[in-house]
LUMNUMAR-206882 format. One record per residue (C-alpha): x, y, z negated; residue in three letters; residue number from 1. Coordinates in nm, 2 decimals. Each point is the difference from the previous one (the first is absolute). Layout:
LUMNUMAR-206882
+--------+--------+--------+-----+-----+
|     c1 |     c2 |     c3 |   r |   k |
+--------+--------+--------+-----+-----+
|      X |      Y |      Z | ALA | NUM |
...
+--------+--------+--------+-----+-----+
end
This chain:
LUMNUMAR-206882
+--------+--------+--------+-----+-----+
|     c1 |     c2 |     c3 |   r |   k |
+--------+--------+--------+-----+-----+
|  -0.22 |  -0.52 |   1.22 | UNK |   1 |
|  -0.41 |   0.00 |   0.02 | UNK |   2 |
|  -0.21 |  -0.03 |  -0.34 | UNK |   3 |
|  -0.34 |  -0.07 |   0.05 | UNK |   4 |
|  -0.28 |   0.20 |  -0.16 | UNK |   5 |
|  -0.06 |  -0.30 |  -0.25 | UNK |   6 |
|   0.36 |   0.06 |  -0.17 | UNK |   7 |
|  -0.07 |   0.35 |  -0.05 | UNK |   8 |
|  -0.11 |  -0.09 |  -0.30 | UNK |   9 |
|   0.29 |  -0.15 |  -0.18 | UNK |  10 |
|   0.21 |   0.23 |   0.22 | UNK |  11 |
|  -0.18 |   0.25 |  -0.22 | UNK |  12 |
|   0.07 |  -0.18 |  -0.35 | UNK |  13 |
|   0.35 |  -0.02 |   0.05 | UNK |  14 |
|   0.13 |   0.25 |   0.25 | UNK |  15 |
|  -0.14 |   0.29 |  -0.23 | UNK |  16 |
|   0.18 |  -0.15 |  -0.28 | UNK |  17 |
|   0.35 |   0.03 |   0.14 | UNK |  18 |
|  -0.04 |   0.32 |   0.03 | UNK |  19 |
|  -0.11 |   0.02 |  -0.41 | UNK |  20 |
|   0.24 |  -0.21 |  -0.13 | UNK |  21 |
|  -0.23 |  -0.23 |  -0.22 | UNK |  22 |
|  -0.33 |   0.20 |   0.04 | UNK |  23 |
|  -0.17 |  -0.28 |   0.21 | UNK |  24 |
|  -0.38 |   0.03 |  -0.11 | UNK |  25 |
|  -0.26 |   0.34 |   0.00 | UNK |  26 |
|  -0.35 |   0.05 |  -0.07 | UNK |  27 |
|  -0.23 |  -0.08 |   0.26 | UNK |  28 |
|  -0.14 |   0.32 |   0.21 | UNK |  29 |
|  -0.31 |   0.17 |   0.04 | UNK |  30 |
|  -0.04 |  -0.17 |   0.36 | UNK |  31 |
|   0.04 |  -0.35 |  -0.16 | UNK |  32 |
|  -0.29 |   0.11 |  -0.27 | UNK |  33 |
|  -0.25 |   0.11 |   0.28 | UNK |  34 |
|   0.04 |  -0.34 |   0.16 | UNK |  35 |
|  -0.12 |  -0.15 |  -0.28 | UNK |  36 |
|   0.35 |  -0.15 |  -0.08 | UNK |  37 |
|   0.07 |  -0.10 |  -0.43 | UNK |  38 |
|   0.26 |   0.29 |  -0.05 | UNK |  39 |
|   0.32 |  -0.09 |  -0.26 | UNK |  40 |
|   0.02 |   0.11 |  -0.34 | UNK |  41 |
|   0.27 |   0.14 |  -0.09 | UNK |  42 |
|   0.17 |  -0.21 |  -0.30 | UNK |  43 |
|   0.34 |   0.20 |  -0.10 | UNK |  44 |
|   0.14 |  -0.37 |  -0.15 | UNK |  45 |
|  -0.06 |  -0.15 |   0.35 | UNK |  46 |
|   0.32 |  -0.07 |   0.19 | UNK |  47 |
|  -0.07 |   0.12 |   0.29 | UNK |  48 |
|  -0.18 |   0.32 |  -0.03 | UNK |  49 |
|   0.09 |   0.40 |  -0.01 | UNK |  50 |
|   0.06 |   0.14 |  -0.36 | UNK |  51 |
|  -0.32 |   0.24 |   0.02 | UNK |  52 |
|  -0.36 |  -0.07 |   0.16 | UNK |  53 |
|  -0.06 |   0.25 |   0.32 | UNK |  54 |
|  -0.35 |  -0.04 |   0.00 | UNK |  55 |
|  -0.20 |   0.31 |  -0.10 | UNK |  56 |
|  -0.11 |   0.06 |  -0.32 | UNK |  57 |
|  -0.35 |   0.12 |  -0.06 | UNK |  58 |
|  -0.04 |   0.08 |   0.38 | UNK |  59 |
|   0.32 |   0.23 |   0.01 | UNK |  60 |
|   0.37 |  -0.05 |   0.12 | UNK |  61 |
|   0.09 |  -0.34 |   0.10 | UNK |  62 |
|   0.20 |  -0.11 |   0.32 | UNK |  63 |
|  -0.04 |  -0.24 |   0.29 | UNK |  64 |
|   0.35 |  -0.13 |   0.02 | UNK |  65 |
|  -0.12 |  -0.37 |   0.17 | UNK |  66 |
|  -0.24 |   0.08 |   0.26 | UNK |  67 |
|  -0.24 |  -0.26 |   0.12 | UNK |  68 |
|   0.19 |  -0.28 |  -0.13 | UNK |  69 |
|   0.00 |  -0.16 |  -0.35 | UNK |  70 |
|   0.31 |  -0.22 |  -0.14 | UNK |  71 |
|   0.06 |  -0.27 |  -0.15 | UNK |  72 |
|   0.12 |   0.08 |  -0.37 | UNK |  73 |
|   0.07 |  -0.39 |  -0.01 | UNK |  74 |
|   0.17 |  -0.02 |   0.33 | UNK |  75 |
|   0.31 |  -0.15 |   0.00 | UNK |  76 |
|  -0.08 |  -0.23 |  -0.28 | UNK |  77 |
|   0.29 |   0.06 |  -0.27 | UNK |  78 |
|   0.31 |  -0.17 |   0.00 | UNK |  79 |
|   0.05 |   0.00 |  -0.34 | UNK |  80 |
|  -0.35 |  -0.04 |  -0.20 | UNK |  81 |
|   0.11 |  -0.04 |  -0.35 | UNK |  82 |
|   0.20 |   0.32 |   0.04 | UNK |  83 |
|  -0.03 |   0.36 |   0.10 | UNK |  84 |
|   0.27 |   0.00 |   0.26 | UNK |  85 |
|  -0.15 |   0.14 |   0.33 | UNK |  86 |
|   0.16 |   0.08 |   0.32 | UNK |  87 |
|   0.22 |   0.33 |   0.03 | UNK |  88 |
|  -0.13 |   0.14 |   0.33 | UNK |  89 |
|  -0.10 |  -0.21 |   0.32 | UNK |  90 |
|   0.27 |   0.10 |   0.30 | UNK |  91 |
|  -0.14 |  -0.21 |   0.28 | UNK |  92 |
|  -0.32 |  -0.21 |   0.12 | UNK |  93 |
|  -0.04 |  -0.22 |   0.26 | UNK |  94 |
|  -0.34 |  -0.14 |   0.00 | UNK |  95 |
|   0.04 |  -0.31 |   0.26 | UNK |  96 |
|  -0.34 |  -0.13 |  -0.04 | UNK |  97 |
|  -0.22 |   0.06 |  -0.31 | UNK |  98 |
|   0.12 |  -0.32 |  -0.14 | UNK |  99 |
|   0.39 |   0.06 |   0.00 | UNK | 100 |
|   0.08 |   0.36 |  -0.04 | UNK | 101 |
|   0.35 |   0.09 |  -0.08 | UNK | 102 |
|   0.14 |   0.22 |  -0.23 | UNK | 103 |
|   0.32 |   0.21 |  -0.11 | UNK | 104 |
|   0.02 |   0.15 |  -0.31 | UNK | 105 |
|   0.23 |   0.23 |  -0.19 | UNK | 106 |
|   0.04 |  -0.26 |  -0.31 | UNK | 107 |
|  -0.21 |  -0.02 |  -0.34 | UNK | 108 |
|  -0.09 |   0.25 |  -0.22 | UNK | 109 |
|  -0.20 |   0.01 |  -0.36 | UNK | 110 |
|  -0.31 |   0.20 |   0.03 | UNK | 111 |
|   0.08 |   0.24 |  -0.24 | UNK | 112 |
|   0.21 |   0.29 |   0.14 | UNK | 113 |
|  -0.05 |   0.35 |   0.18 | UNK | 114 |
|  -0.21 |  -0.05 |   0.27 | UNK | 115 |
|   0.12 |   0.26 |   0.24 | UNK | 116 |
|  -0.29 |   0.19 |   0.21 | UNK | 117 |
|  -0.01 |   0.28 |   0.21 | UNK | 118 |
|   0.16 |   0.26 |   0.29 | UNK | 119 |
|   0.31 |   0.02 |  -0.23 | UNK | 120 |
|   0.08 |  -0.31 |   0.01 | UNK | 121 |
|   0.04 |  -0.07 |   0.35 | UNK | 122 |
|   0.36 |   0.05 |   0.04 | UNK | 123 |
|   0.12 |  -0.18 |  -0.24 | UNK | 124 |
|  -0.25 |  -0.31 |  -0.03 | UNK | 125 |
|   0.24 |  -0.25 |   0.17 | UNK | 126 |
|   0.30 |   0.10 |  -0.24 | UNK | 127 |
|  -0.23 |   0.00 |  -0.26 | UNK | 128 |
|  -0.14 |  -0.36 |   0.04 | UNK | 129 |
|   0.36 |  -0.13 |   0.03 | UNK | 130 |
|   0.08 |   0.19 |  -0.35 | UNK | 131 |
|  -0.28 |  -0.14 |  -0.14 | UNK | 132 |
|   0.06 |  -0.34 |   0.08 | UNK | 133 |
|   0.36 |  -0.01 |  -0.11 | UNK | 134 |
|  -0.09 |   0.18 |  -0.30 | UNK | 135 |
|  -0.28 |  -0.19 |  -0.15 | UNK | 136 |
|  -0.09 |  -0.26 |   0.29 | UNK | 137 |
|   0.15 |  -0.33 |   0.13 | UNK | 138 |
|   0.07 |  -0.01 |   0.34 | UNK | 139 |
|  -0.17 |  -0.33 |   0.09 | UNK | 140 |
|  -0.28 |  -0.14 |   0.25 | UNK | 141 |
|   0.11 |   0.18 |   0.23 | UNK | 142 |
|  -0.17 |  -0.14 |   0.30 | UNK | 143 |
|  -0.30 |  -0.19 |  -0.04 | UNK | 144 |
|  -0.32 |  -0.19 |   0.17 | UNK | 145 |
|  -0.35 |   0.01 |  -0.06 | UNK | 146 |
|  -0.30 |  -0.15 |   0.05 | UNK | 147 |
|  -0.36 |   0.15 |   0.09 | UNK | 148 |
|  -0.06 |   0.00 |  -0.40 | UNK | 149 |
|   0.31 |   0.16 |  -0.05 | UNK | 150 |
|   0.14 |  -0.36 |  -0.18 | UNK | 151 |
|   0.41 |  -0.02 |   0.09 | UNK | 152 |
|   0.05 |  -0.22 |   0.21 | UNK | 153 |
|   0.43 |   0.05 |   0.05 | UNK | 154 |
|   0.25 |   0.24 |  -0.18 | UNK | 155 |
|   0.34 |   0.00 |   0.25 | UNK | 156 |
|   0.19 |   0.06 |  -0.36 | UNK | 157 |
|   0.32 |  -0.10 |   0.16 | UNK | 158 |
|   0.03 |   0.32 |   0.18 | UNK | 159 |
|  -0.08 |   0.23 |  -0.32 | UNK | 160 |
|   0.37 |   0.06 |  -0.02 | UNK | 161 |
|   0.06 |   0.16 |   0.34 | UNK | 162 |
|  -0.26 |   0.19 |   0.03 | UNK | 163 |
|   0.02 |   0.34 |  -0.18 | UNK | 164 |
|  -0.29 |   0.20 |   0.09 | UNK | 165 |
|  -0.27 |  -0.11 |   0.28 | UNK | 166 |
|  -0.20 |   0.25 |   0.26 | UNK | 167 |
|  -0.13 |  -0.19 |   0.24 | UNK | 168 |
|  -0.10 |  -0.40 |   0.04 | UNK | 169 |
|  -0.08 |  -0.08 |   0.35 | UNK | 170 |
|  -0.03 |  -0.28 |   0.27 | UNK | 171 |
|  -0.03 |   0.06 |   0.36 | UNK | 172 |
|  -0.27 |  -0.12 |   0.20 | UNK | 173 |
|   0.25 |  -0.05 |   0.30 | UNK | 174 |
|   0.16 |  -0.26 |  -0.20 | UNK | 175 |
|  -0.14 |  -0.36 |   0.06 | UNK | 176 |
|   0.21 |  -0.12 |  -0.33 | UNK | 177 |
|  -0.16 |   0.27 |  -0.24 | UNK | 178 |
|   0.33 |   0.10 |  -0.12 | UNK | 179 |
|  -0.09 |   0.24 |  -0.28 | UNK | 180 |
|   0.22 |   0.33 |  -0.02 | UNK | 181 |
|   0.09 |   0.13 |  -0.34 | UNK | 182 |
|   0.14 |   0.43 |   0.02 | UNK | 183 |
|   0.14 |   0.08 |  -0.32 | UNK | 184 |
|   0.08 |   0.36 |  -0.03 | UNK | 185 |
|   0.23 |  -0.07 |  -0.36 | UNK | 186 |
|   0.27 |  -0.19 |   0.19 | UNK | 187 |
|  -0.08 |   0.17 |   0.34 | UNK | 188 |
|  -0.02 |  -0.36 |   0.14 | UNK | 189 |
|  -0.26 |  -0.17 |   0.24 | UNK | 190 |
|  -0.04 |  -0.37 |  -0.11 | UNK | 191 |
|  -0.15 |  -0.26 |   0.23 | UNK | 192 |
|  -0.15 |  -0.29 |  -0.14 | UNK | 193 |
|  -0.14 |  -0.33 |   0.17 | UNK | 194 |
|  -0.38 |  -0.01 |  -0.07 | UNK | 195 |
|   0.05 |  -0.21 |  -0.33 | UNK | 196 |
|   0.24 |   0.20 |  -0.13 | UNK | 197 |
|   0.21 |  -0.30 |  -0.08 | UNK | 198 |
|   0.30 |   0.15 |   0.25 | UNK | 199 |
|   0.15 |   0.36 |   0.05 | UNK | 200 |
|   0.05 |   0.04 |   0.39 | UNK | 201 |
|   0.14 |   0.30 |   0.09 | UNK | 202 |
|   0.14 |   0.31 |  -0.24 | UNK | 203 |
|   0.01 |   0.36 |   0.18 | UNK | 204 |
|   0.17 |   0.30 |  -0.22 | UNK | 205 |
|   0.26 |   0.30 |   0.07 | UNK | 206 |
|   0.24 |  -0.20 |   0.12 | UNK | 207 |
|  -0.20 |  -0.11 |   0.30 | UNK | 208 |
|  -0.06 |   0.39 |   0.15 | UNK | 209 |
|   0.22 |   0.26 |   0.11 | UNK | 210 |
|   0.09 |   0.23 |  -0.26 | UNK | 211 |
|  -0.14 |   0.32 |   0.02 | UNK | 212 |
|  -0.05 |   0.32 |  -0.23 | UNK | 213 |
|  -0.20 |   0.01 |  -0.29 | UNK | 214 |
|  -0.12 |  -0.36 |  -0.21 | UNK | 215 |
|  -0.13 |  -0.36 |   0.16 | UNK | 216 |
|  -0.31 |  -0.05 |  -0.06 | UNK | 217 |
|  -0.31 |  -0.27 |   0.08 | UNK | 218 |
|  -0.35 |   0.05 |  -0.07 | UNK | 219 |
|  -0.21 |  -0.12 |   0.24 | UNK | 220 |
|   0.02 |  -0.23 |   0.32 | UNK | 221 |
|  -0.22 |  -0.09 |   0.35 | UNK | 222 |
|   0.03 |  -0.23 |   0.29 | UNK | 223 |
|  -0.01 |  -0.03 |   0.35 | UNK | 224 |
|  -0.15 |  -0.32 |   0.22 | UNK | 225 |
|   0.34 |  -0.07 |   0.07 | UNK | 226 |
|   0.15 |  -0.02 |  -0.35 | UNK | 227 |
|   0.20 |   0.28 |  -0.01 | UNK | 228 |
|  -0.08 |   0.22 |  -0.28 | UNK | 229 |
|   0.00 |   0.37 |  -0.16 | UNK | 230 |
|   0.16 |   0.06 |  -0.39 | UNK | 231 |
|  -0.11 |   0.35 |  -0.11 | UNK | 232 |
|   0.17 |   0.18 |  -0.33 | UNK | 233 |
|   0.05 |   0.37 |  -0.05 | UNK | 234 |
|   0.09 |   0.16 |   0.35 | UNK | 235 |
|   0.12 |  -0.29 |   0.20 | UNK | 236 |
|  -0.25 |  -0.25 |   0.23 | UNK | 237 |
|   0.28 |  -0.25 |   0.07 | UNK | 238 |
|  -0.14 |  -0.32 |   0.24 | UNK | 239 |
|   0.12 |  -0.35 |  -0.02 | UNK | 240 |
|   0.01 |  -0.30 |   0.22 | UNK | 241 |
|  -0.23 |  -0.30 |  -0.08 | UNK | 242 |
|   0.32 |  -0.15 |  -0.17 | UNK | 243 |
|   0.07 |   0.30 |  -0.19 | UNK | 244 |
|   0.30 |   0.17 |   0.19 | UNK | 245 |
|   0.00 |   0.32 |  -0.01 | UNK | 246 |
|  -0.08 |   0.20 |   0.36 | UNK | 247 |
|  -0.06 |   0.38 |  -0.03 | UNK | 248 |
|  -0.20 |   0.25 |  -0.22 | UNK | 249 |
|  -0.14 |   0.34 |   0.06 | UNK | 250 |
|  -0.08 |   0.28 |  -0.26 | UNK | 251 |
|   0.13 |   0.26 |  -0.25 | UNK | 252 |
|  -0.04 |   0.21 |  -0.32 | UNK | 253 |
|  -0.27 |   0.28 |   0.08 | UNK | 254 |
|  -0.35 |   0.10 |   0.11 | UNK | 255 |
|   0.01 |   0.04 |   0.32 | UNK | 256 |
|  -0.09 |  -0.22 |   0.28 | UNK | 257 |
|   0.19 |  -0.33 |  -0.03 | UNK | 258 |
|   0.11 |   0.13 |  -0.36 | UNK | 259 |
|  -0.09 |  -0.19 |  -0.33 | UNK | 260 |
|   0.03 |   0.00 |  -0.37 | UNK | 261 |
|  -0.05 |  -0.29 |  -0.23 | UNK | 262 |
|  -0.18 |  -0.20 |   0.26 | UNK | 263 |
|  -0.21 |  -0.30 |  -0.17 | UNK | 264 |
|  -0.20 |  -0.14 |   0.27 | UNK | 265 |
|  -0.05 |  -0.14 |   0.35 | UNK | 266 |
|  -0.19 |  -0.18 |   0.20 | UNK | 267 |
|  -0.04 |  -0.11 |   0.43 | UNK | 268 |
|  -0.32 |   0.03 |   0.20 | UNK | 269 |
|  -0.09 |  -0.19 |   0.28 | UNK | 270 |
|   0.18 |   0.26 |   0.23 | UNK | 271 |
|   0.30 |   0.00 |  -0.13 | UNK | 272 |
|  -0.02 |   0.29 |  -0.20 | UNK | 273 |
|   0.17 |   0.06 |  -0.32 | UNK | 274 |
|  -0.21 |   0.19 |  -0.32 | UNK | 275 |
|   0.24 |   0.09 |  -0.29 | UNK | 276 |
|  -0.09 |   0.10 |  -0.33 | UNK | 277 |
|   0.22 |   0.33 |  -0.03 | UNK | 278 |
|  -0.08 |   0.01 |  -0.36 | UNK | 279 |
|   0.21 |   0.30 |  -0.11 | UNK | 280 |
|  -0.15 |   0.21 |   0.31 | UNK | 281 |
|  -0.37 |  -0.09 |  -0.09 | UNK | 282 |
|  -0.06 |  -0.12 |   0.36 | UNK | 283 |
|   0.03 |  -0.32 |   0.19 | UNK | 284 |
|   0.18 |   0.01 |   0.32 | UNK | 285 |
|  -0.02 |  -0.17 |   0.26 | UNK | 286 |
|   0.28 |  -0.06 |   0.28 | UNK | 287 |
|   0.01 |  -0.31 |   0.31 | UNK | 288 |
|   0.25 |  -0.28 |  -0.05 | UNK | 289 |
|   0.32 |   0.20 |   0.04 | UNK | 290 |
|  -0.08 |   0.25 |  -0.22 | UNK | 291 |
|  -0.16 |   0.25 |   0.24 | UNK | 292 |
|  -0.20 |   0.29 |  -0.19 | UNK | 293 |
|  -0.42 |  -0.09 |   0.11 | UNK | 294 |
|  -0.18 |   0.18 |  -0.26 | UNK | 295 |
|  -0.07 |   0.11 |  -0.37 | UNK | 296 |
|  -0.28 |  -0.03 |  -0.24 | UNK | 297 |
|   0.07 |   0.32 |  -0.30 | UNK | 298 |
|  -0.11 |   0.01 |  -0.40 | UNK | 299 |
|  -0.02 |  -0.39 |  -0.06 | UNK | 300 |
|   0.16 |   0.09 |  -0.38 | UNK | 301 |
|   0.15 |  -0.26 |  -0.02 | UNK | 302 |
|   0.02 |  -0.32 |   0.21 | UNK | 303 |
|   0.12 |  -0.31 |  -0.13 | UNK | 304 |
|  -0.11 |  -0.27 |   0.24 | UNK | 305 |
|  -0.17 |  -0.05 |   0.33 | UNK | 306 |
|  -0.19 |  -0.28 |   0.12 | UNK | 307 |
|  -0.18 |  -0.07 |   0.31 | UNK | 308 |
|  -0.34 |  -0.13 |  -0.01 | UNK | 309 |
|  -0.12 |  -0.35 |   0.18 | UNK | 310 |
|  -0.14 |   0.19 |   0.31 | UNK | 311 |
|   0.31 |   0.16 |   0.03 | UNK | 312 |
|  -0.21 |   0.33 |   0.03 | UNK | 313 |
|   0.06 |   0.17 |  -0.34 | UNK | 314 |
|   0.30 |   0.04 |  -0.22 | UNK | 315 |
|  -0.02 |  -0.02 |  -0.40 | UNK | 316 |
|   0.21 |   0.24 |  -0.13 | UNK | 317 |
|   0.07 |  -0.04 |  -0.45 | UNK | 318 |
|   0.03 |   0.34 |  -0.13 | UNK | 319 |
|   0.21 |  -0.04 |  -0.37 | UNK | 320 |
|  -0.06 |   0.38 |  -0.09 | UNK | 321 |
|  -0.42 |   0.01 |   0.06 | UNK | 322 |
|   0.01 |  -0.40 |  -0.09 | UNK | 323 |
|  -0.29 |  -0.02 |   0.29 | UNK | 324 |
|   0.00 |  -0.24 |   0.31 | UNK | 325 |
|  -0.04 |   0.23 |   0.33 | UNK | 326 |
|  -0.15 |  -0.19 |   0.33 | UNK | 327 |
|   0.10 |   0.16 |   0.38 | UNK | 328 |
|   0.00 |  -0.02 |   0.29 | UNK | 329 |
|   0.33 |  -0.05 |   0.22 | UNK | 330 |
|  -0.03 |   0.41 |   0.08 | UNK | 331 |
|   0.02 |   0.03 |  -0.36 | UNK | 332 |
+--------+--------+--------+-----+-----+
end
């Protein structure tokens, strides 16, 4: 999948806040303020913003957590004005053009609870988000569209019930019928859906794979021009035909070449080769089409998701530790 540099953007708004749970707005940066750019105030009854300002105070301290870029507070538009419930962590984004960008979420959420922050809390964010949800959330609007002014345009309700806890939202650019491609991680399911959402296609789960040692899992999944396609989850790369059969896999627990832990990413270049996010080794790895060991690029903390850029030159890599956007080349 290629996003073009003018998606970055809401790639930006959105991606980062996955990884946060509900922390989907920061003060703009230093960068933004030398380009002349209005910065945000920071209002602790806004919706959509962190629970503490990060701007220095009297010329000391402060933090540039957003870069060059400065977001929307009021982006989506609420789906529920005259009340304060508020998404409970975005889990996927597929911005298809800037007027119809779709969206998974992790259900709804009031705005008053322990916004979770910090190194600490990476392990347990995902189980954390699914707590809070069942605790003190409704697991609704699950997967929704937008508009460029961030007006709903669909909610695919229907499906909230089957869905248990989304990763990944995605829709292959291979695919001349825009099938759009749900990974939920809480049932350890795959969903394909027809580009309306009105009909469920195909279902891929455990029961579709080989058994192996250690738990199933899906995170994260890329295509070939042909249609087949790659699931990563935990140790396991496992590839699939273009109607879903299952075909081989390569990989294993470790951290050594053609070894993984709590993979969360992937993503094809023009050549054929494969770049993982080998999140619980810090790295991304990256192997040919069978699995063959190519290369490694060390101390990315913590990888969460890799995309390729338009030119197919440079790879995007999310890191959910450092909550920062790195840019590289395809040597890494």
């Amino acid at each position: 999948m290629f996003v073009s540099k003018g998606l970055i953007r809401i790639a930006l708004v959105l991606g980062v806040a996955s990884a946060l749970a509900a922390v989907s707005a920061w003060s703009a940066s230093r960068a933004a303020e030398a380009a002349g750019v209005p910065l945000l105030q920071h209002d602790p009854n806004a919706r959509n913003t962190l629970p503490r300002s990060t701007e220095p105070v009297d010329g000391k301290g402060g933090e540039d957590l957003s870069g060059a870029y400065v977001v929307d507070p009021d982006w989506p538009q609420p789906l529920h004005p005259n009340t304060n419930w508020i998404m409970g962590g975005v889990a996927g984004v597929y911005a298809e053009s800037a007027g119809r960008v779709y969206v998974a979420t992790r259900g709804e959420i009031p705005p008053q609870y322990d916004r979770r922050w910090g190194p600490a809390t990476i392990p347990t964010l995902v189980p954390a988000i699914g707590d809070l949800t069942r605790t003190k959330g409704r697991w609704e609007h699950i997967m929704l569209v937008y508009d460029r002014n961030g007006k709903l345009l669909e909610s695919w309700d229907q499906w909230d019930s089957m869905i248990k806890g989304p990763n990944r939202l995605l829709v292959s650019g291979y695919d001349p019928e825009r099938h759009v491609w749900l990974v939920d991680q809480g049932s350890n399911q795959i969903f394909k859906f027809t580009h309306d959402g009105k009909k469920l296609v195909l279902t891929i789960g455990e029961k579709d794979v080989p058994k192996k040692e250690g738990r199933f899992s899906v995170q994260e999944m890329a295509w070939l021009p042909s249609g087949e396609f790659y699931v990563v989850g935990g140790s396991r790369v496992m590839k699939f035909s273009k109607e879903g059969k299952y075909l081989s896999e390569f990989g294993k627990e470790g951290s050594g070449p053609g070894e993984f832990s709590g993979m969360h990413g992937i993503i094809i270049d023009a050549q054929r080769r494969i770049y993982l996010a080998d999140r619980g080794n810090s790295r991304i790895h990256v192997v040919d089409e069978n699995g063959k060991y190519l290369d490694q690029w060390p101390n990315i903390v913590a990888p969460y998701c890799i995309r390729l850029s338009k030119d197919g030159q440079h790879l995007w890599v999310s890191d959910g530790y450092t909550q920062r956007f790195g840019k590289y080349d395809l040597n890494g």
